[in-house]
C-alpha positions in Angstrom: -67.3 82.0 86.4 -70.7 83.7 87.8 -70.1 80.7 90.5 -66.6 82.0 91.7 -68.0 85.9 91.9 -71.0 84.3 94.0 -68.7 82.2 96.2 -66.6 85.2 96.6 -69.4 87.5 97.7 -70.2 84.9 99.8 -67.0 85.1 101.7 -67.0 88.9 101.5 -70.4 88.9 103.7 -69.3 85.9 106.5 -65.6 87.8 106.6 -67.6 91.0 107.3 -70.2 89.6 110.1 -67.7 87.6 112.2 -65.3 91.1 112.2 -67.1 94.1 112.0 -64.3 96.3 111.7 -63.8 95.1 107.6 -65.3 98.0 105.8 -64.5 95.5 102.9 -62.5 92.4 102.0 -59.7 93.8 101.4 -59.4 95.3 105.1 -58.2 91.5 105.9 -54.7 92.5 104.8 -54.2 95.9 106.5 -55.5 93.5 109.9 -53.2 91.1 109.2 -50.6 93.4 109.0 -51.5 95.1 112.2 -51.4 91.6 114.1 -55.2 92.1 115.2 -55.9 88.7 113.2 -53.3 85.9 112.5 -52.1 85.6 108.7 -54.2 82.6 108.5 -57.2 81.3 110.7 -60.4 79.5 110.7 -64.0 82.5 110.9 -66.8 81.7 110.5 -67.2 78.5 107.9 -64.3 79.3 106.1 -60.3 79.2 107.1 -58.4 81.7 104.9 -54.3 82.3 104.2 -53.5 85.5 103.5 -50.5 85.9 101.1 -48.9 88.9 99.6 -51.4 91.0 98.0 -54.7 88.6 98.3 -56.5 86.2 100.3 -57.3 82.2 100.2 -60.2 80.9 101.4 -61.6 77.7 101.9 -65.0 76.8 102.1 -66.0 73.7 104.5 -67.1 71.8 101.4 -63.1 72.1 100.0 -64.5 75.0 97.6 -61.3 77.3 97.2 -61.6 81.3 96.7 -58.2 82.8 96.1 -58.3 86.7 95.6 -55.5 89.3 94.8 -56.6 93.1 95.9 -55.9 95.6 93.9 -54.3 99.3 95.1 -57.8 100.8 95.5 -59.0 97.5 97.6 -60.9 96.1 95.0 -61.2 92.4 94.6 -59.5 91.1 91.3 -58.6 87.6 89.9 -57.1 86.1 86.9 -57.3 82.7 84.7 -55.6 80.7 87.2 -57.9 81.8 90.2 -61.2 81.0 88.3 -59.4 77.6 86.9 -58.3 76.8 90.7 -61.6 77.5 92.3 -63.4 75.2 89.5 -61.1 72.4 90.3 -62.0 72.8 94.0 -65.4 72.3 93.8 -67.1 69.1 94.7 -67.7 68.3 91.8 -64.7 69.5 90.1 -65.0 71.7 86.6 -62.3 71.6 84.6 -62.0 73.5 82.0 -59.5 75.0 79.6 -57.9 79.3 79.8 -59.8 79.2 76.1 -63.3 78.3 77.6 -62.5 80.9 80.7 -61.2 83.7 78.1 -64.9 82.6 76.3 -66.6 82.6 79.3 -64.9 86.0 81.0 -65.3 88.0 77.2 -69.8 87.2 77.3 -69.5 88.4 80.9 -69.1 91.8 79.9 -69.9 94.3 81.4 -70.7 92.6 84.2 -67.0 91.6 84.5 -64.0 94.1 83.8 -60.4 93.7 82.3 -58.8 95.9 84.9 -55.4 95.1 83.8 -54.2 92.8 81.2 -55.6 89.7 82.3 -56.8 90.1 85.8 -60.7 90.9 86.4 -62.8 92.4 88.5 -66.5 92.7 88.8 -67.7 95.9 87.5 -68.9 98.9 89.8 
């Protein structure tokens, strides 16, 4: 869990020094839209897709960080993200939406239910 919110900063801070115009993750769709990037490309270590209303990325060690935005631009994730990106990882976690629900509830308030069950780091 604390893994995926550190890989996803991660991606936040490369996404944000190779273009400087992204005021924040997010910005990636509003770009996309705009055609000043390509809905999916390779910067900086990572290549990302972007697809309706989030982003995949992919780390050069196969890690996977797939991230919905929300209508304020915040990043938010559910079950299936967190499961996904542990199944990615090189040395693949895999573990059950019990566990995660276990895992997500003694990450409060560090983590918040913004909507029923999707997640967000808390501000």
């Amino acid at each position: 869990m604390l893994g995926y919110v550190d890989a996803l900063n991660t991606v936040d801070e490369a996404m944000r020094a190779a273009i400087p115009s992204l005021v924040r993750l997010a910005d990636v769709l509003s770009l996309v839209r705009s055609r000043r990037i390509s809905r999916s490309g390779q910067i900086d270590t990572y290549s990302y897709t972007v697809h309706g209303a989030g982003c995949r990325f992919v780390c050069d060690n196969g890690a996977e960080v797939d991230v919905d935005f929300a209508a304020d631009g915040s990043e938010i994730f559910d079950l299936w993200r967190l499961r996904w990106y542990g199944l990615s990882l090189p040395e693949p976690l895999d573990v059950t939406d019990e566990d995660l629900r276990t895992a997500l509830r003694s990450l409060r308030p560090l983590l918040a239910e913004v909507r029923p069950g999707w997640f967000s780091v808390a501000s």
